[in-house]
C-alpha positions in Angstrom: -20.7 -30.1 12.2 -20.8 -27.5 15.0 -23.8 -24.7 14.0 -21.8 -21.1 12.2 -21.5 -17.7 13.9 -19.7 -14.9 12.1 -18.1 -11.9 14.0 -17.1 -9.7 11.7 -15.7 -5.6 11.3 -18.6 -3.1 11.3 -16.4 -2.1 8.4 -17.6 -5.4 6.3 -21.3 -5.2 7.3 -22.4 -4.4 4.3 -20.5 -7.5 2.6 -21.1 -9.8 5.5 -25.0 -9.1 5.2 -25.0 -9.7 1.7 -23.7 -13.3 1.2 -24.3 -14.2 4.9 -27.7 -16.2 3.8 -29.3 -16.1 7.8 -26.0 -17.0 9.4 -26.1 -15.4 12.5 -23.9 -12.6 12.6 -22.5 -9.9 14.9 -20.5 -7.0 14.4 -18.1 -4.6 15.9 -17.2 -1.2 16.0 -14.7 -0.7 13.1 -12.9 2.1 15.4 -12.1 -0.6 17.4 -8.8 -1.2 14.4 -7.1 1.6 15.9 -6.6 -0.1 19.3 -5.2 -3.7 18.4 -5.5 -4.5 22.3 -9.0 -3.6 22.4 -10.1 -5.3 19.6 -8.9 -8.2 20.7 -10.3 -8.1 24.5 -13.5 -7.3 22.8 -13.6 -10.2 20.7 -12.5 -12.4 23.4 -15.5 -11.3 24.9 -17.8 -11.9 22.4 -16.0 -15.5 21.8 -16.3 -16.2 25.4 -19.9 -15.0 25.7 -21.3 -17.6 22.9 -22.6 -20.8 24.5 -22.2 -23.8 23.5 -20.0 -25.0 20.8 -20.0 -23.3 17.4 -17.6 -22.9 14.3 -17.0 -18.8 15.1 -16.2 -17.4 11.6 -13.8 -14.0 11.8 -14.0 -11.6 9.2 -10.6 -10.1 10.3 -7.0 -10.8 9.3 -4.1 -10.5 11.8 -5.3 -6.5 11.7 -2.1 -5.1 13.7 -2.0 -8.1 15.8 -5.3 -7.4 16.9 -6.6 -11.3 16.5 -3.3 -12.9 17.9 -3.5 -14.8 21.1 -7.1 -15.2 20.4 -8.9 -18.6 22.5 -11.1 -20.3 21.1 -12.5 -22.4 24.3 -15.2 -25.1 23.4 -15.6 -23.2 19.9 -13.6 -23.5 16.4 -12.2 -20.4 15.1 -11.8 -19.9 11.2 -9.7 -16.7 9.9 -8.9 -15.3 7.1 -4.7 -15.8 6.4 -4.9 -12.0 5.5 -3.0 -9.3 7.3 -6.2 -6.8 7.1 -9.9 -6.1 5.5 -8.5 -4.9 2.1 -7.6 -8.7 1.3 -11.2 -10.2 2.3 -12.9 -7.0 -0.2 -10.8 -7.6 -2.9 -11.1 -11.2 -2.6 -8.1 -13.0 -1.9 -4.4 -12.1 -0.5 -2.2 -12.2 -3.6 -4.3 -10.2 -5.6 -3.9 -7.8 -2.6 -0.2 -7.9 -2.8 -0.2 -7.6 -6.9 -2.3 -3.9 -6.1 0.1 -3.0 -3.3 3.1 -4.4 -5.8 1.2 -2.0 -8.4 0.5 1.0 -6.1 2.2 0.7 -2.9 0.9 3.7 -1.7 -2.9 3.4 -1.6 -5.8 4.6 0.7 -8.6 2.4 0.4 -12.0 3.2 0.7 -15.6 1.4 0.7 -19.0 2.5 2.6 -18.3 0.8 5.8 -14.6 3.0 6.3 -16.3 6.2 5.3 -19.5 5.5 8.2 -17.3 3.4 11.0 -13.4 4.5 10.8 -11.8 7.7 11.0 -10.1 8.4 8.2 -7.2 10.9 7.9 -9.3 13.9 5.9 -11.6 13.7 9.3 -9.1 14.0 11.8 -7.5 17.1 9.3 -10.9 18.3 9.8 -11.2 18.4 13.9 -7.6 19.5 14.3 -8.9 22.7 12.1 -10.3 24.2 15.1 -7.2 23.9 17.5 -4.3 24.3 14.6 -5.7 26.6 12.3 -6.2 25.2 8.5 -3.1 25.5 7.3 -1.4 23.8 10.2 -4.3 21.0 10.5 -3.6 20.3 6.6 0.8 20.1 7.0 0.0 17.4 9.7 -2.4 15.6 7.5 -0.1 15.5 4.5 2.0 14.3 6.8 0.3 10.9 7.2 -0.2 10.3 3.7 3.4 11.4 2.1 4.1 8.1 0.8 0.5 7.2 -0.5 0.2 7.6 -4.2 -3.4 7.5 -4.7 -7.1 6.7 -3.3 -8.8 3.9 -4.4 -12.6 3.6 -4.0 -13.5 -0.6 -3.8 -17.1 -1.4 -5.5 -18.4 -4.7 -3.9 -21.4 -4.3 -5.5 -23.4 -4.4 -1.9 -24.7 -0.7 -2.6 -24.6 2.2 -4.7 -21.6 4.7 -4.6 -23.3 7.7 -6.0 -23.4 8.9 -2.3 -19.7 8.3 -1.1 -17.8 9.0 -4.7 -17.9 12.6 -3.7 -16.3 12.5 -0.4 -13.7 10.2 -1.9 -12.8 12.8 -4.5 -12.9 15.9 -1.9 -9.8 13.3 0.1 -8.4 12.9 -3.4 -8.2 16.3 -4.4 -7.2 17.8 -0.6 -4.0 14.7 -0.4 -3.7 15.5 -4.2 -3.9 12.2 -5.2 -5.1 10.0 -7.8 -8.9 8.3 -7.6 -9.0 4.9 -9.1 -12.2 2.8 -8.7 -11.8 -0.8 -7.9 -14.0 -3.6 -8.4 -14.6 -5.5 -5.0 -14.8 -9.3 -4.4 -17.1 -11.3 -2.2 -14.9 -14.7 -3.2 -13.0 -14.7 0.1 -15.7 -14.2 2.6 -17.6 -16.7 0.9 -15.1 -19.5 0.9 -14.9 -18.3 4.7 -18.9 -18.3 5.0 -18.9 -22.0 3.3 -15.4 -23.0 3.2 -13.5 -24.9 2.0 -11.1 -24.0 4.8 -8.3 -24.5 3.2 -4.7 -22.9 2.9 -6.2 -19.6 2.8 -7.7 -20.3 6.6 -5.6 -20.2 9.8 -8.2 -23.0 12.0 -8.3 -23.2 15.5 -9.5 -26.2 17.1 -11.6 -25.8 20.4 -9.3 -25.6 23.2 -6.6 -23.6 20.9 -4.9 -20.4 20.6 -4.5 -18.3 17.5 -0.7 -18.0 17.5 1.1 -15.0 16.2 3.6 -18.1 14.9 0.5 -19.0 12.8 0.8 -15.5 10.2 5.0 -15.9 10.5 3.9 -17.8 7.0 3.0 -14.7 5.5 5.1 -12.2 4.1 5.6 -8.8 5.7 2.6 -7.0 5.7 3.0 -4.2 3.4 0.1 -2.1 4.9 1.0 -1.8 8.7 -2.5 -2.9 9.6 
């Protein structure tokens, strides 16, 4: 069995570190989701630059394409079959399609998004200066017209007293609802210790992770 190495989101760190159990682990810059080409040069790079021959663990989905074409050289590559993060924090796919099926429209936040992405309410609040509120808030409302409500995930992996109320300021400025869900760590620990099953996309050293390979799952309803 070829020794495990996770590269995961900067998002997940929390998660990661708290079932990881001393597996080595590396993360990246969660900004890095809003350049799919980027991401994935950067974690060819990281791929590329561990030596020998491991079983590299991703705690990523397809995340806008930015895992496809991946090459997995003398190592193994085990993914997630998930088009984004939200599925591995709420613990598997379908129930991630039953909330979208439930509330289509959702913003989803957890620590790791509120320190390591940019969320809409942030870039609202650097366009202030150059567009004036008003303006700054029409374009922000913008983005989220079609989301319903804003749903806080507890994975359990720290306290939320600290980001609840910057959750509820984005509520109340998109003027939506706040639901709090209860996180998962069931997915990345089947991915930490496997089985690898149907809920894995594996690729063999010497493969490619194939866009063909998430043509199995249904249209992702999140863009991402």
């Amino acid at each position: 069995m070829l020794p495990l190495k996770i590269i995961a989101c900067g998002a997940l760190r929390d998660e990661v570190s708290a079932v990881a159990d001393g597996i080595e682990a590396e993360f990246l810059e969660g900004q890095l989701h809003d350049t799919p080409d980027q991401l994935r040069e950067t974690l060819q790079e990281r791929i590329d630059a561990t030596p020998g021959a491991r079983t590299i663990l991703l705690a990523y989905g397809r995340c806008s394409n930015g895992t496809v074409g991946l090459k997995a050289g003398p190592h193994r590559l085990v993914v997630p079959a998930v088009d984004d993060c939200i599925a591995i924090l709420l613990g598997s796919r379908d129930r991630y399609l039953r909330e979208f099926s439930a509330h289509p429209g959702t913003y989803y936040y957890t620590r790791g998004w509120i320190e390591d992405i940019q969320d809409t309410y942030q870039v609202y609040l650097q366009m202030v200066p150059k567009y004036g509120k008003e303006k700054a808030a029409m374009l922000a409302r913008m983005e989220l017209e079609h989301y319903t409500r804003v749903a806080l995930l507890d994975t359990g992996s720290y306290s939320l007293e600290k980001y609840e109320p910057y959750v509820r300021t984005v509520a109340e400025f998109f003027e939506l609802e706040l639901h709090r869900l209860e996180g998962s760590f069931r997915l990345l620990e089947k991915l930490l210790r496997g089985p690898h099953d149907g809920e894995f996309f594996v690729v063999e050293p010497g493969g490619v992770l194939e866009e063909s390979l998430f043509w199995g799952l249904s249209p992702d309803p999140a863009g991402g």
